[in-house]
LUMTORDREN-765704 format. One line per 2 residues: for each residue x, y, z of C-alpha. Coordinates in Angstrom, 3 decimals. Layout:
N
X/Y/Z; ...
//
This chain:
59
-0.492/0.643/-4.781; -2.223/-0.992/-1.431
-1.026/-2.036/1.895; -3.529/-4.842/2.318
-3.631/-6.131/6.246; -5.446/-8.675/8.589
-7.376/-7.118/11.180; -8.680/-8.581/14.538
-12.295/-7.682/14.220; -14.558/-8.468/11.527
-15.721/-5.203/8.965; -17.955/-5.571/5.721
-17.823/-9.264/6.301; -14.025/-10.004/6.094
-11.151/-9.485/8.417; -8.779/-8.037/5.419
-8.287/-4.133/4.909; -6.640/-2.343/2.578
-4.730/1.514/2.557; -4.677/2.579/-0.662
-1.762/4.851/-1.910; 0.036/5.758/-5.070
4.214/6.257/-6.724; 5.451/9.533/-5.823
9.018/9.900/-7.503; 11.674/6.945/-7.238
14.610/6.321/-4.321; 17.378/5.536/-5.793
18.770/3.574/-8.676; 17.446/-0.455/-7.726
13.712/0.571/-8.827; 12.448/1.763/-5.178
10.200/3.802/-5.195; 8.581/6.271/-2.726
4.785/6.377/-2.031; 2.384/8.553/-0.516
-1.007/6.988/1.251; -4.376/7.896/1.971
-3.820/7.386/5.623; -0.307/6.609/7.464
0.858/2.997/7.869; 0.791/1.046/11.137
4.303/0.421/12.173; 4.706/-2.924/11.615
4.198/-2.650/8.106; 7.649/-1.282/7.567
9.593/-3.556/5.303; 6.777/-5.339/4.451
5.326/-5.871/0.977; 2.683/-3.969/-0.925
0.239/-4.985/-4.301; 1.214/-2.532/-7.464
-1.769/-2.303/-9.464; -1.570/-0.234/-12.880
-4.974/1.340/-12.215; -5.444/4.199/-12.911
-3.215/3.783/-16.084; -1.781/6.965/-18.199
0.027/4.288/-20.408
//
């Protein structure tokens, strides 16, 4: 799972950024799920999307 964001200034040639994260447990019964990232969100980010990847896969 990543939070991937625009940011101001310029780093590694590209303005985007990513916090990575992964599925804790779910929240509730509408396939919500809780998450736990490397570093806390900004703010604004609340009810905003993230990217699900299925990496790394135990399937």
């Amino acid at each position: 799972m990543a939070y991937i964001y625009k940011a101001k200034t310029k780093s590694s040639e590209t303005r985007y950024r990513c916090i990575w994260g992964k599925v804790t447990r779910p929240h509730g019964n509408s396939g919500v799920v809780r998450a736990k990232f490397k570093s806390n969100l900004p703010p604004e980010s609340m009810g905003r999307k993230v990217r699900v990847f299925m990496y790394p896969s135990s399937i």
